[in-house]
N, C-alpha and C positions, 0 to 999 in steps of 0.2 A: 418275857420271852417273845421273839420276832413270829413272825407267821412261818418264816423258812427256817429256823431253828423247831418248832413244833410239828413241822413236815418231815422232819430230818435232811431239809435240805432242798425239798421238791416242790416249786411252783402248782404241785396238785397234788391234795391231801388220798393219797390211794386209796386210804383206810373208807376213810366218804365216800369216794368215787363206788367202791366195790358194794358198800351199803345203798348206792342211789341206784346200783344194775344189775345188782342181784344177785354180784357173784358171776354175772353173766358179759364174759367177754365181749358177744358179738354187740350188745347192747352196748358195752363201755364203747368199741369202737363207734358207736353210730351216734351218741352223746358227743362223743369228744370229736367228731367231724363236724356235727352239729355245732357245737361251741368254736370252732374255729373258724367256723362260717360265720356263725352270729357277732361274734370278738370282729372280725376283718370288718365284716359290713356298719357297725357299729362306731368302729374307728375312723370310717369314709365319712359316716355322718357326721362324725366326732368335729373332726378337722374341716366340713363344709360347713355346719352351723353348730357351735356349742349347745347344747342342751340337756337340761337335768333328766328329762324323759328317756332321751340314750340313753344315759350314763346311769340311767335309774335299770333299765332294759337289762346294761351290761353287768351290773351289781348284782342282779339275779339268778346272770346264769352262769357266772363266775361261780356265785352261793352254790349252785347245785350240783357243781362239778369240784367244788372242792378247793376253786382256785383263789385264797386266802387276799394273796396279795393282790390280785386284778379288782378283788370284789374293795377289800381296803379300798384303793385307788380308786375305784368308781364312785362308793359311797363319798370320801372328798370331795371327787370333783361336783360329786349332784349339790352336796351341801354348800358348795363356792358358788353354783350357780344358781341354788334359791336364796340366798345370801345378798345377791346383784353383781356379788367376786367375777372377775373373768377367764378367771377359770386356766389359764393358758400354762401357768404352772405345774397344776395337777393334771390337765391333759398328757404333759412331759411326763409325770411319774405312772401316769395308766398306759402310757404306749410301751413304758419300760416293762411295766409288770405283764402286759398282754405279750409281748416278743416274747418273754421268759416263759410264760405259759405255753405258748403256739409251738414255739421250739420246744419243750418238753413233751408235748402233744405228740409232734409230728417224727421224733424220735419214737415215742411208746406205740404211733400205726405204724412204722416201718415205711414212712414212705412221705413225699415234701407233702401230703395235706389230699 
C-alpha cells in the first residue's frame, strides 16, 4: 500500500499530525508554517548545492509532521547522495512530493503560506 493510499489520500498523515500537537490546532498551524518554511528553504538549498545533510534536515521534519511521501523522497535522495548517486532524479521526485505537501498545507491555514 502507497503512502497516499494509507493517508486516504492526504500528503499529511492528520491522524500524526494531531498526535504530534496535541489535539491542539493553534500548535498544528504553527508546525505546519514551520514545515513550509523549513521544506521551501531546504529546497533552495537543495537546488544550489545537493546534499545528504538537507535532504537528511528535510526527511525529519517531513517524519514529524506526517508527511509520508516528502520524508520517502528525502530519505532517497540522502541515500543517492551517500551512495556518490547524483541525486538529480530523486531531487525531481522530492520537489513533486514537497509541492503536494505545501499545497495541502496552505489549503488546511486558509491562506498561500
Amino acid at each position: 500500500m502507497s503512502d497516499k493510499e494509507q493517508n486516504g489520500g492526504a500528503p499529511i498523515d492528520l491522524r500524526h499530525l494531531a498526535e504530534q500537537t496535541f489535539g491542539s490546532a493553534e500548535l498544528e498551524a504553527e508546525v505546519l508554517r514551520l514545515f513550509l518554511a523549513q521544506s521551501r528553504d531546504c529546497l533552495d538549498r537543495l537546488n544550489a548545492t545537493l546534499d545528504a545533510r538537507t535532504a537528511h534536515l528535510l526527511l525529519g521534519s517531513a517524519r514529524g509532521i506526517g508527511a509520508t511521501a516528502v520524508a520517502t523522497a528525502a530519505a532517497e535522495l540522502e541515500a543517492r547522495l551517500l551512495r556518490g548517486g547524483d541525486g538529480r532524479d530523486e531531487l525531481a521526485r522530492l520537489k513533486k512530493a514537497v509541492a503536494g505537501a505545501n499545497a495541502f498545507i496552505e489549503v488546511r491555514l486558509g491562506a498561500g503560506g
